[in-house]
Each structure stands twice: as structure tokens, then as C-alpha cells.
C-alpha positions as CSV (number, residue, x, y, z in Angstrom):
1,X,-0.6,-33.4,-12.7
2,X,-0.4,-33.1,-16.3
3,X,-3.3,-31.1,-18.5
4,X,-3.2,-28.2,-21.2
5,X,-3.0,-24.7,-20.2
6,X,-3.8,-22.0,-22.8
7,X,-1.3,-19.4,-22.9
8,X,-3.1,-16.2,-24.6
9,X,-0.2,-15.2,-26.9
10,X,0.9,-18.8,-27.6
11,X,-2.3,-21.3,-27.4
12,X,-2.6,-24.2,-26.1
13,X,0.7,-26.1,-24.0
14,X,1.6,-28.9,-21.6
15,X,1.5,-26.9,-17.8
16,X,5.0,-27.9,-17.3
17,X,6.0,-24.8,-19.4
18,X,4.4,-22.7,-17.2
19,X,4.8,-21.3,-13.4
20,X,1.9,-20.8,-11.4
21,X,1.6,-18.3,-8.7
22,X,-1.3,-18.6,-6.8
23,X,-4.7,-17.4,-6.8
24,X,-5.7,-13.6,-7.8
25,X,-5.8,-11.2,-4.7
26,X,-7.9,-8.0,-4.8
27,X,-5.8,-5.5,-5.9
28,X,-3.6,-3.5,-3.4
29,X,-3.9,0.1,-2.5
30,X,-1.3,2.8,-0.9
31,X,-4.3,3.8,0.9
32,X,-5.8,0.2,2.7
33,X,-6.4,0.2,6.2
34,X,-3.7,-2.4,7.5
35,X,-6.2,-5.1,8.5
36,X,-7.3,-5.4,4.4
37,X,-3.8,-5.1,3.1
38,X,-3.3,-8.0,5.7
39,X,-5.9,-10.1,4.2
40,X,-5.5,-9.1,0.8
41,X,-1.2,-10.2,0.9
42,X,-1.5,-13.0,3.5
43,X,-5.5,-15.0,3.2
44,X,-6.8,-16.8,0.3
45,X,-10.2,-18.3,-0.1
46,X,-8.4,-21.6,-1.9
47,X,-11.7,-22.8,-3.0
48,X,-12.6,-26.4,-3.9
49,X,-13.5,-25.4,-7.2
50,X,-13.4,-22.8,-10.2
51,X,-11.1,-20.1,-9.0
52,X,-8.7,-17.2,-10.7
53,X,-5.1,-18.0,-10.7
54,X,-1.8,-16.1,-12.2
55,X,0.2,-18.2,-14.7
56,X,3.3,-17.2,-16.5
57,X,4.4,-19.0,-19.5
58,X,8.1,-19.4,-18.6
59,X,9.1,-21.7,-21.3
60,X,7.7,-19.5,-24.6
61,X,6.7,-15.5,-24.4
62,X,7.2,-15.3,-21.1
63,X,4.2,-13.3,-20.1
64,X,1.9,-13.0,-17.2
65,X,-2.2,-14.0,-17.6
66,X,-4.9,-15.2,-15.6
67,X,-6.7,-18.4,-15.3
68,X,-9.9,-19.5,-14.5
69,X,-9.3,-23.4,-13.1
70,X,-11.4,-26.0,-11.5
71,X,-8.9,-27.1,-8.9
72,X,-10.9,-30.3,-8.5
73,X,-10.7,-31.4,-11.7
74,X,-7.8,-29.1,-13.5
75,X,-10.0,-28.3,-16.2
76,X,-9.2,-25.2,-17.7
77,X,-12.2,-22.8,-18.0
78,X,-10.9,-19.9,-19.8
79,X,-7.6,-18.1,-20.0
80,X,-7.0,-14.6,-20.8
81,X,-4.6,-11.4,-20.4
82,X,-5.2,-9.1,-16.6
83,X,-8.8,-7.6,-17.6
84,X,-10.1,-9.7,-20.3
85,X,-12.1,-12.0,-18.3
86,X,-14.3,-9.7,-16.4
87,X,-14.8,-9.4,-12.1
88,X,-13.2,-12.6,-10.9
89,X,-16.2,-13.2,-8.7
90,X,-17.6,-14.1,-12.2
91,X,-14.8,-17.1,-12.8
């Protein structure tokens, strides 16, 4: 697997600088009912297709960002810092 990943504070790299850590939960609340923190910590929807990821550029700034990505096809939608990118039902 070898494509470009755009890193927001350092453009455009080679993903074997980077660590990926799965796909973007729903944020987590002190107050969730224990069934939702359960499916917001332990289910992912692991679509065939465009879905939000978290990537940290390990080999340059080091920083967290998110990642919109076709999983089919690795192609790189749009990257951006936590917020920029708007709902990520919109990814």
C-alpha cells in the first residue's frame, strides 16, 4: 500500500511516515448511557468506501489530523486538523 497522505502542517508525504489509528468515533461523554459508550469505544461502521480516519505524522511534526479516505481505492479526499472538515457524516 503505498499513496500520498497530506499532512496539514507539512503537505503532501509517502503514508509510511505516518501512523494510522483507525476510523473517527463519535465523541465520548462522562455522561453516556453504557450501551453508547460501548458502541462508540468497541463498533465501527468500517465502510467500503469514503470514511474519516485519524493519522499522525510520526516521521515530521508529529501532530494528530483527520482524513477523509476511500478505503477502496486509498485516494485521499481531503485532509485537515480535528474540526476543519465539517460533520464527518459529510466525508
Amino acid at each position: 500500500m503505498s499513496f500520498l497522505l497530506a499532512c496539514p502542517h507539512c503537505g503532501a508525504r509517502p503514508v509510511g511516515e505516518f501512523a494510522f489509528r483507525g476510523e473517527q468515533t463519535p465523541d465520548l461523554d462522562d455522561g453516556m448511557a453504557h450501551r453508547a459508550l460501548h458502541r462508540a469505544i468497541h463498533l465501527r461502521r468500517n465502510v467500503a468506501g469514503v470514511q474519516r480516519e485519524w493519522w499522525q505524522h510520526r516521521a515530521g511534526c508529529g501532530r494528530w489530523f483527520v482524513a477523509d479516505r476511500d478505503t477502496r481505492t486509498n485516494e485521499v479526499h481531503r485532509t485537515g486538523l480535528v474540526g476543519e472538515l465539517g460533520p464527518r457524516d459529510a466525508a
